[in-house]
C-alpha positions as CSV (number, residue, x, y, z in Angstrom):
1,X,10.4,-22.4,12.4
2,X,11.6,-24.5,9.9
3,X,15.5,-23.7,10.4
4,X,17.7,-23.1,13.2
5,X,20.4,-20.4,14.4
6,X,23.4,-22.5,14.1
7,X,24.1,-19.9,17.0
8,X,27.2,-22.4,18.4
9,X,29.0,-22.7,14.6
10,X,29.1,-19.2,14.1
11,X,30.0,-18.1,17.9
12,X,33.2,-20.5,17.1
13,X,33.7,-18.8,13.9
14,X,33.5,-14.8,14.6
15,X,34.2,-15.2,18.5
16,X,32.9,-11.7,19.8
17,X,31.5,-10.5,16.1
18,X,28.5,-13.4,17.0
19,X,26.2,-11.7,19.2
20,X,22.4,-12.4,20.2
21,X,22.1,-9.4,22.8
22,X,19.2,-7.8,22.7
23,X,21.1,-4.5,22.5
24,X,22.9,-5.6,19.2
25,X,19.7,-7.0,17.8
26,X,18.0,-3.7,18.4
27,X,20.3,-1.8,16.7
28,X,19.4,-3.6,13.9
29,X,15.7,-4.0,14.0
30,X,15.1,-0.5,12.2
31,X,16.0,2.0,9.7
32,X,14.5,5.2,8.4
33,X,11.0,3.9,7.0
34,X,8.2,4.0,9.0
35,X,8.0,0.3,9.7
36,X,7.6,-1.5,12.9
37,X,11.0,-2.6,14.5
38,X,11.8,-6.3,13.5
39,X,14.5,-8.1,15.7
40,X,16.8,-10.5,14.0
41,X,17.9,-13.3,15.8
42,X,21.5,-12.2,16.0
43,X,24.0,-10.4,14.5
44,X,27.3,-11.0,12.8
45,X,30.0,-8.8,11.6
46,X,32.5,-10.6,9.3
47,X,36.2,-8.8,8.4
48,X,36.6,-10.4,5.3
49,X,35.2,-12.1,2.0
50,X,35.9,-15.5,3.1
51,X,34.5,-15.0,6.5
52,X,31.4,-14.0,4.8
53,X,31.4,-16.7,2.5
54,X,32.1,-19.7,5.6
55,X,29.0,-17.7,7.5
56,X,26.5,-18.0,4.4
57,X,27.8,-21.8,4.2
58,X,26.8,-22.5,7.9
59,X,23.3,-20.4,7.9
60,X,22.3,-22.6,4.1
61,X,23.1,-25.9,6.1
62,X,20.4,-25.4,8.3
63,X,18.1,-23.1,6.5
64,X,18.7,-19.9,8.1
65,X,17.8,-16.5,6.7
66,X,20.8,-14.0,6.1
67,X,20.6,-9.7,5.9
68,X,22.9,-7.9,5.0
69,X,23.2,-4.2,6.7
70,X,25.3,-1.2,5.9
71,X,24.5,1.8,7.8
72,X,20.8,1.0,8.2
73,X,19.5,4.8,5.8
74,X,17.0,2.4,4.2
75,X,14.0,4.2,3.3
76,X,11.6,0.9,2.3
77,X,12.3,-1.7,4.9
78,X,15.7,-3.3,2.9
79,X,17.4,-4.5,6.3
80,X,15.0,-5.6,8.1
81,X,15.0,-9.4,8.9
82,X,11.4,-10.1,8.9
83,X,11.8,-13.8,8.8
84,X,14.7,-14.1,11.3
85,X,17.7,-14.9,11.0
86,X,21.1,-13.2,11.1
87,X,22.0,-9.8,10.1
88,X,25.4,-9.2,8.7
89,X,26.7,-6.0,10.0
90,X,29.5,-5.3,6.8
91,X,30.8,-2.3,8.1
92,X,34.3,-4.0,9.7
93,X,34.6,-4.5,6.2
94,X,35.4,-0.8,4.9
95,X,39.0,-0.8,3.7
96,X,39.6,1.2,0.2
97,X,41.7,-2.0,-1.1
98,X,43.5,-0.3,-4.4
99,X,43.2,3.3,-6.1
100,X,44.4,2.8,-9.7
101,X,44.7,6.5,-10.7
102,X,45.5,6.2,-13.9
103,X,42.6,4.2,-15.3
104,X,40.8,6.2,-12.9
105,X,38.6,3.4,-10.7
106,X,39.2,1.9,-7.1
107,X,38.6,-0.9,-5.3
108,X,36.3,-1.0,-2.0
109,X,34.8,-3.6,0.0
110,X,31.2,-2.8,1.4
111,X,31.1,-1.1,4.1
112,X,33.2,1.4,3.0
113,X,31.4,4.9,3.0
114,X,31.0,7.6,0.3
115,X,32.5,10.2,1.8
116,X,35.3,8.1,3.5
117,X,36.1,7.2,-0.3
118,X,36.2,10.9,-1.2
119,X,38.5,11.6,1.9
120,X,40.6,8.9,0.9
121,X,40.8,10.5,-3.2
122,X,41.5,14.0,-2.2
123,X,45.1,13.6,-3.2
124,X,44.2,11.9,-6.6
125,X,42.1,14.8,-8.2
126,X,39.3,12.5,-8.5
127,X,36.1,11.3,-6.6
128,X,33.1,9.6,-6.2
129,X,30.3,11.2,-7.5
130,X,27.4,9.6,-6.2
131,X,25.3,11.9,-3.6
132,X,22.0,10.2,-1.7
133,X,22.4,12.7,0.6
134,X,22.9,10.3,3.9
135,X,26.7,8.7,4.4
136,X,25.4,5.5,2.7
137,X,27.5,2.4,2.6
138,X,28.8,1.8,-0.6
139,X,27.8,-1.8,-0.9
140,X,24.6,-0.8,0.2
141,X,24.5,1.8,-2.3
142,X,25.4,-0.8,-5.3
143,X,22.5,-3.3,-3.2
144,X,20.0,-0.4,-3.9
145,X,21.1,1.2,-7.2
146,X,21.2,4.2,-5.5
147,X,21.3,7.8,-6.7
148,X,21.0,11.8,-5.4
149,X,21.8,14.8,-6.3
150,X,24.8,14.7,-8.9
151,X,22.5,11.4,-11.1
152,X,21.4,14.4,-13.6
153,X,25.4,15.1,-14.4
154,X,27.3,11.9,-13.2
155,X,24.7,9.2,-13.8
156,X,23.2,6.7,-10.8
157,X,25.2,3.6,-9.4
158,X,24.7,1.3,-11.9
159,X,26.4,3.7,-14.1
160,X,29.6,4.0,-11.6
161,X,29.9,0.5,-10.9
162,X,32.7,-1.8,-12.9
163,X,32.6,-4.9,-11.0
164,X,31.4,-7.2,-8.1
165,X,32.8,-9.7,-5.7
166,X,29.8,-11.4,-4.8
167,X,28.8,-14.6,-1.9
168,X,26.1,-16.6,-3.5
169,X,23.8,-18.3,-1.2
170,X,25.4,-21.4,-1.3
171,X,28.2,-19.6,-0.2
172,X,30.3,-19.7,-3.5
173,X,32.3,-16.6,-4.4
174,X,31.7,-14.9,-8.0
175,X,33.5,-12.0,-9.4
176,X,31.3,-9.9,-12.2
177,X,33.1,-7.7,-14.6
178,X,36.8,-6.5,-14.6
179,X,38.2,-2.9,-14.8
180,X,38.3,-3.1,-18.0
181,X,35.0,-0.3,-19.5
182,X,33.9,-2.3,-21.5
183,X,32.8,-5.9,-22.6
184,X,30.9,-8.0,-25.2
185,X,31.6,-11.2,-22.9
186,X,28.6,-13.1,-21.3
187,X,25.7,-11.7,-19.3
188,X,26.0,-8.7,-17.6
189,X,25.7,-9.8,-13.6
190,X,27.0,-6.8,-12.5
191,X,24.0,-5.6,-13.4
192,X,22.2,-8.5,-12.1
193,X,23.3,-7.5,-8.6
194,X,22.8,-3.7,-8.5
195,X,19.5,-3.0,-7.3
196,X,19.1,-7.0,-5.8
197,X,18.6,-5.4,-2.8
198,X,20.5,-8.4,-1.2
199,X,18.3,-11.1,-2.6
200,X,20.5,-12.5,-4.7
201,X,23.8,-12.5,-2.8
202,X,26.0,-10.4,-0.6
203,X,28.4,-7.8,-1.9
204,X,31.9,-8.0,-1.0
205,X,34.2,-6.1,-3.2
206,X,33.3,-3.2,-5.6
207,X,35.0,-1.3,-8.2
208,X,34.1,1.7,-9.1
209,X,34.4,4.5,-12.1
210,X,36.2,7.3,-10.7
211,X,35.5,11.1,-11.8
212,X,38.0,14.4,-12.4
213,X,37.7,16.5,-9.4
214,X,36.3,19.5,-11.6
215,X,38.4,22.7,-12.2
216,X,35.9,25.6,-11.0
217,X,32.6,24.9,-9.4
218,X,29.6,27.4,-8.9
219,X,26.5,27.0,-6.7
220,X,23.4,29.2,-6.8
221,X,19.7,29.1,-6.1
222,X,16.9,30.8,-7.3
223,X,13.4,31.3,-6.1
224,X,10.0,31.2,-7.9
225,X,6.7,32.8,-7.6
226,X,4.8,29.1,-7.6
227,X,6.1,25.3,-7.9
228,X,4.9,25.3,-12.0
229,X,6.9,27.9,-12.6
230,X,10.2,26.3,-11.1
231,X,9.6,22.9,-12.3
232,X,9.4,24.6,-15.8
233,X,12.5,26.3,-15.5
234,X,14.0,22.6,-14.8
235,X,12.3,21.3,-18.0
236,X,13.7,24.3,-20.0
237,X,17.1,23.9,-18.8
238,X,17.5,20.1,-19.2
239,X,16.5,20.3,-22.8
240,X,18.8,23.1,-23.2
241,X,21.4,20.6,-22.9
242,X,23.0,22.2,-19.8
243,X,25.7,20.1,-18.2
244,X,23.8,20.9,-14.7
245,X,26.2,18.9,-12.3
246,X,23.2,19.5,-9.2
247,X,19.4,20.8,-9.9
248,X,17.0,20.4,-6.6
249,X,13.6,21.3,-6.4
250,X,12.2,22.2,-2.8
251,X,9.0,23.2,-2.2
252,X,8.2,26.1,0.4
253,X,7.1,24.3,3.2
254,X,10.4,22.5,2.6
255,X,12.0,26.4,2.4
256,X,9.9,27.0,5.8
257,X,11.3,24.3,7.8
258,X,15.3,25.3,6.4
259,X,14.5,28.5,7.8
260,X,13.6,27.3,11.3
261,X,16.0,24.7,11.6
262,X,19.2,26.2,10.0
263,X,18.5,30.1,10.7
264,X,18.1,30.8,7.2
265,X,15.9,33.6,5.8
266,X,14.9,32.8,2.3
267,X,11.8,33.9,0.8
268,X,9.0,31.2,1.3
269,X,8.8,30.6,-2.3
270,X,9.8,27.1,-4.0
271,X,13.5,27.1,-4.8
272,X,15.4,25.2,-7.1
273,X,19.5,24.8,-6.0
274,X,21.8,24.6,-8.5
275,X,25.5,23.6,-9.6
276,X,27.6,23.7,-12.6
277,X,31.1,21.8,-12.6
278,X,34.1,22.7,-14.9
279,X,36.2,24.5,-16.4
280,X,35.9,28.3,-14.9
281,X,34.7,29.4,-18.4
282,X,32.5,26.8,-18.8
283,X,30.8,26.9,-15.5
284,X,30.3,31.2,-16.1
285,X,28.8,30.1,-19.6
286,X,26.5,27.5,-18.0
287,X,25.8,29.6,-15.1
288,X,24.7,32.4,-17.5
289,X,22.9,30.5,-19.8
290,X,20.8,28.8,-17.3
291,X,20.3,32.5,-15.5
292,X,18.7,33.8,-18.4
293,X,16.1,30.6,-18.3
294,X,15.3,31.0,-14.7
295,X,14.5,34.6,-15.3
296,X,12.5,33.9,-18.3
297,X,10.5,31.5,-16.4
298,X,9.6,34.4,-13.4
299,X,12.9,33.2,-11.2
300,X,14.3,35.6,-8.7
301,X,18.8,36.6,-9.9
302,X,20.9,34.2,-8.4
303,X,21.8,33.9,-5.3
304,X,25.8,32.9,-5.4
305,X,27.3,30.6,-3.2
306,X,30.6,31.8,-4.1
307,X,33.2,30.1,-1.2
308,X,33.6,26.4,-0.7
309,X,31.9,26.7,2.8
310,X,29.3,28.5,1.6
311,X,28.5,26.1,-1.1
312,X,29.1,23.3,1.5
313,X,26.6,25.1,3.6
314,X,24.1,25.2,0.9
315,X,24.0,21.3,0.9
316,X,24.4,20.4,3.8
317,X,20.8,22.5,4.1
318,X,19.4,20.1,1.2
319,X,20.9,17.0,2.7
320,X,19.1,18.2,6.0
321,X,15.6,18.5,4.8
322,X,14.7,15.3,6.4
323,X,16.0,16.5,9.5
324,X,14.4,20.1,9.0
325,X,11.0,18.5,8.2
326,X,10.8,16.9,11.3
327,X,11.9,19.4,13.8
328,X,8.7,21.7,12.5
329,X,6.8,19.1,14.3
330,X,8.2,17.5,17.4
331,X,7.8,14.0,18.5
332,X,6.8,13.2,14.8
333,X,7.6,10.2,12.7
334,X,8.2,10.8,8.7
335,X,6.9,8.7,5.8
336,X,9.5,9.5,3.1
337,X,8.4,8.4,-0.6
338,X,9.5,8.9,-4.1
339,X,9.0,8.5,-7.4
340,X,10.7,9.2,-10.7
341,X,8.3,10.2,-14.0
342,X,10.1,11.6,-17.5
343,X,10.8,14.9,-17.0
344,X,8.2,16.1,-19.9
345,X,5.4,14.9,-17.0
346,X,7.1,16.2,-13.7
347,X,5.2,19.0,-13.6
348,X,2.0,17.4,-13.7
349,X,3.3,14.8,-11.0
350,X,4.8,17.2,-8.6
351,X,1.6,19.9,-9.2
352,X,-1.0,16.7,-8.1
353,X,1.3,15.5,-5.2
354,X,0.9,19.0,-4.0
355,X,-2.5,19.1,-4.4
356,X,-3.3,16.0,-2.7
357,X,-0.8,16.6,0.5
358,X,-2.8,20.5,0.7
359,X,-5.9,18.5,0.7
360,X,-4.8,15.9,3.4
361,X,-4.2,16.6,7.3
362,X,-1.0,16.4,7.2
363,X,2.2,18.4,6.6
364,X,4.3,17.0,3.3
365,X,7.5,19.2,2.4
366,X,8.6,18.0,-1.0
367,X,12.5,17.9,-2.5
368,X,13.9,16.4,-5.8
369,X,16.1,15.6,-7.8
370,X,14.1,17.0,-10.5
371,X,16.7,17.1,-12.9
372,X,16.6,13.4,-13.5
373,X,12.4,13.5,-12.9
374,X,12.7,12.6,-9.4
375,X,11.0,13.7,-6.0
376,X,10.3,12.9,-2.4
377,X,8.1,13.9,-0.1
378,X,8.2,13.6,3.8
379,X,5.4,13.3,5.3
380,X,4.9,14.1,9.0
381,X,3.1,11.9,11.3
382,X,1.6,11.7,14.8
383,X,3.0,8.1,15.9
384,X,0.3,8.0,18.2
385,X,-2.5,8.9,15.6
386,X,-3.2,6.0,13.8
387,X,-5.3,8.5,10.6
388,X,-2.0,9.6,10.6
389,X,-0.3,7.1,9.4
390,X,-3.7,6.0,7.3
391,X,-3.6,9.0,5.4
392,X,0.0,8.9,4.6
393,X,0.0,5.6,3.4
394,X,-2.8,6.5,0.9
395,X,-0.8,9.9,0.3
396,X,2.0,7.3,-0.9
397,X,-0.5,4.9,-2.8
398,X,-1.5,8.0,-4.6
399,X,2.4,9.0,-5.5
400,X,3.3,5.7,-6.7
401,X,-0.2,4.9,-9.0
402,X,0.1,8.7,-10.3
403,X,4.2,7.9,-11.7
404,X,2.7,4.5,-13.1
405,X,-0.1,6.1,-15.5
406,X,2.8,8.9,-16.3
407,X,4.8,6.6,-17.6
408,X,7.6,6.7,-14.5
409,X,8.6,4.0,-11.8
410,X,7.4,3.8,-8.6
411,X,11.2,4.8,-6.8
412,X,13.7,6.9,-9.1
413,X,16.0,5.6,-5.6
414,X,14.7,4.7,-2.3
415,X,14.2,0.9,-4.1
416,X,11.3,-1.6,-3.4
417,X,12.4,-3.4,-0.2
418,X,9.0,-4.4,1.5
419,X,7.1,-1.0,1.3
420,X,6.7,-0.6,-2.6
421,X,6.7,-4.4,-3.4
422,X,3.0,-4.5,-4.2
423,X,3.5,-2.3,-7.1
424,X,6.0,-4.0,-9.1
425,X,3.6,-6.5,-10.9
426,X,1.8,-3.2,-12.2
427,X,4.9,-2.1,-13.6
428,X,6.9,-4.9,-14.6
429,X,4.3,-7.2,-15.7
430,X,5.8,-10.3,-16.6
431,X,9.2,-9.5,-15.7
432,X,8.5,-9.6,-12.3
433,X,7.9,-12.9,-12.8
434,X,10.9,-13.6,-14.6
435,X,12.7,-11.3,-11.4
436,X,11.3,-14.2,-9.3
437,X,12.7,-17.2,-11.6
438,X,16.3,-15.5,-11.1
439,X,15.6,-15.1,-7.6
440,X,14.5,-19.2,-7.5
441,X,17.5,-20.1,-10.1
442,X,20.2,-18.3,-6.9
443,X,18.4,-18.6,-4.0
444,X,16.3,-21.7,-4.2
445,X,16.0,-21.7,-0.2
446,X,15.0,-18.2,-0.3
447,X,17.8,-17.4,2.1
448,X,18.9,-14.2,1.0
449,X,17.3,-10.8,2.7
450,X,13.8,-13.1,2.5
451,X,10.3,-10.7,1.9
452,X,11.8,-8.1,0.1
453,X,11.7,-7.2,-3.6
454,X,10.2,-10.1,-5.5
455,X,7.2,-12.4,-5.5
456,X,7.9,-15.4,-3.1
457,X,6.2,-19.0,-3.9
C-alpha cells in the first residue's frame, strides 16, 4: 500500500466510533448491488462537521482513502471501499438542525432519513417529496442525485436541494448556496456536489426546498391488456399536461410476484399506479381526465384507493417489488438496473427490454417511474450459477447501450458508482474528461470514495 491507517490518531479522536472489528467492517463491505463484499479497513462514525473535517485532515496526511456510507441502499457499488481505507458511517449525524416554515426549507445534516424528515414536518403542513422507494439517507440521496416516484410531479434532488456544507479532501469546510431561491453569484457547486457520488467531498449539512402537504390526494391503478398499451397511456397522459404527482409502470411478472408475496389478487396484466395531489376539485378533474385516457388506450376503470391506509398500502406494494421479486425465487440474488430514455422512446425501450429478458433464462420483473422515462428491472439470479450472473450482466449491457442509441442516460437514478462507469465516456464524451479534471482540481490524491464515478490517471 502506498498509505497507512493512521488507526492510533483517529482511535484518540472518536474513542469507541474507531473500530477495525471485523464485525463492523462487514457491515460495511456491501450494499444492494450484486457485487462481491469489499471490507474497508475500519470504520468511523463522526457526530459532527468538525469531527468530519479533523478525520479527513488525519486520513490526507498519510494518504488514506475515505467512504462515506449512509444506510448502505446503493444499487451500483457507491460504498464500497475498494481501495481501503475508512468508511465514514454518517448516520450519528441525523439531527433536523432548523425548520424555517415560512420560506418553506429546512436544514438537515446527512444521515438524517427521508421519512424521519417527513415525521418531523407533519405539524408544518409541508414535506419532503423525494420517494426512491428505500429509507435512503438524505446526504446520500443529494451524493446520488437521487429520485423515485413523485420526480414526474416534484422534480429529482438536484431540484430540492438549496445548499451544501461540504469537507473537501483537504479537510477544509465549504458552504454552497444560501436559502435564498435564487442566485446569479458564481459557479453553481451545489450542483457540483449532487450526484459526486462522494468523490469530491463529504456532505455535512443540507438544505432543502420544502413542499405544501397537498389538500386531497387520490390513488388508483389501472390494468392493461399488454405493456405497449400501458406505456402509451403514460405518453398520452404526460403530454396532456396532467399534474400526475405518482405514475408507475409494473410489468406482470412484477404483478405476479405482488400477488404471492402481499396476498394480492390483481389481474396478471401490466399495471400502471397512479396519484394526483391537490385541491379535491383538482385531483377529481385530473383523476377524470386521465380515466378517460387510460380507457381510450384499452385500460381496465380505476381501481380507487380511497383511505389513507389503503393508498399507503398500495405503495408500500410498489416500494416492495424488490422484495416481492425475490421471494418468487428463493435463495436468489437480484441484479437491479435502470435506465432513463425521453418518454417519446420508452416504449420502444421498455418493449426491447422485455423482449430480450423473455429470451434469456432468467426471470426479470420490470417497474418504472415511467412518468419521467424511467425503469428498472430486477433480475433474478442463482448465486451459485455463474450463466447466471453472465447473462444478467449482458441483460444489463443490453439496457444501458439500448438508452444510449435512444437518446437517454444510462441511470435516470441508481448513479454510476463502479457498475455503470464504463459507459460514461460513450455518453459524455469529453466531458468525462473534463468530470475527471474537477475530480484532479479537489481531490489530487484521489482520496475521496476512490474507483467510482470518473476516469482515474
Amino acid at each position: 500500500m502506498a498509505w497507512d491507517i493512521p488507526f492510533a490518531e483517529l482511535r484518540s479522536l472518536l474513542g469507541e466510533r474507531f473500530l477495525t472489528t471485523q464485525a463492523a467492517r462487514a457491515e460495511h463491505s456491501r450494499d444492494e448491488s450484486h457485487f462481491t463484499p469489499v471490507l474497508p479497513d475500519a470504520v468511523a462514525w463522526p457526530e459532527s462537521t468538525a469531527e468530519v473535517s479533523a478525520i479527513v485532515k488525519i486520513c490526507a496526511a498519510h494518504g488514506c482513502p475515505v467512504v462515506p456510507w449512509g444506510v448502505g441502499s446503493s444499487l451500483e457499488g457507491h460504498v464500497l471501499a475498494v481501495k481501503g481505507g475508512v468508511t465514514l458511517n454518517m448516520n450519528r449525524m441525523n439531527r433536523v438542525l432548523a425548520v424555517h416554515a415560512e420560506d418553506m426549507d429546512v436544514v438537515v445534516q446527512p444521515g438524517c432519513t427521508r421519512e424521519a424528515l417527513n415525521t418531523e414536518l407533519r405539524a408544518t403542513g409541508l414535506f419532503f417529496p423525494i420517494d426512491p422507494g428505500a429509507n435512503a439517507s438524505l446526504g446520500g440521496m443529494a451524493a446520488t442525485r437521487a429520485s423515485g416516484t413523485t420526480a414526474v410531479r416534484y422534480g429529482t434532488m438536484k431540484d430540492n436541494i438549496l445548499a451544501l456544507e461540504v469537507v473537501l479532501s483537504d479537510g477544509r469546510v465549504i458552504r454552497t448556496g444560501s436559502r435564498a431561491k435564487k442566485s446569479s453569484t458564481g459557479y453553481d457547486l451545489t450542483r457540483l456536489f449532487i450526484g459526486s457520488e462522494g468523490t469530491l467531498g463529504i456532505i455535512t449539512e443540507l438544505t432543502l426546498k420544502l413542499h405544501g402537504q397537498p389538500e386531497a390526494v387520490s390513488s388508483a391503478v389501472v390494468d392493461f391488456p399488454d405493456i405497449g398499451s400501458a406505456i402509451s397511456a403514460v405518453i398520452t397522459t404526460i403530454q396532456a399536461a396532467i399534474p400526475m404527482a405518482r405514475i408507475e409502470f409494473v410489468d406482470e411478472t412484477a404483478i405476479r410476484a405482488f400477488n404471492a408475496y402481499e396476498k394480492t389478487t390483481y389481474p396478471e396484466r401490466p399495471h400502471l399506479f397512479l396519484e394526483f395531489h391537490g385541491s379535491p376539485s383538482g385531483v377529481a378533474e385530473q383523476a377524470e381526465l386521465a380515466g378517460e385516457i387510460m380507457t381510450a388506450m384499452g385500460g381496465s376503470d380505476f381501481r380507487h384507493a380511497a383511505t389513507t391506509e389503503a393508498r399507503n398500502q398500495l405503495w408500500k406494494m410498489r416500494h416492495n417489488a424488490l422484495f416481492a421479486a425475490k421471494s418468487t425465487k428463493p435463495g436468489c440474488i437480484v441484479l437491479t438496473t435502470d435506465v432513463c430514455v425521453p418518454i417519446s422512446r420508452l416504449a420502444e425501450a421498455v418493449l426491447e427490454t422485455r423482449a430480450d429478458i423473455d429470451a434469456s433464462p432468467l426471470t426479470g420483473p420490470m417497474v418504472g417511474h415511467v412518468g419521467d422515462g424511467n425503469f428498472h428491472c430486477c433480475l433474478l439470479l442463482d448465486p451459485d450459477d455463474p450463466r447466471d450472473k453472465e447473462a444478467a450482466l449482458d441483460l444489463a449491457h443490453r439496457m444501458a447501450e439500448r438508452a444510449l442509441r435512444l437518446g437517454g442516460t444510462v441511470s435516470g437514478e441508481h448513479g454510476v458508482g463502479m457498475g455503470k462507469k464504463k459507459y460514461l465516456e460513450e455518453e459524455h464524451g469529453a466531458a468525462w474528461e473534463v468530470m475527471g479534471l474537477i475530480k484532479q482540481a479537489l481531490d489530487p490524491q484521489n482520496l475521496m470514495n476512490p474507483g467510482k464515478l470518473v476516469k482515474e490517471g
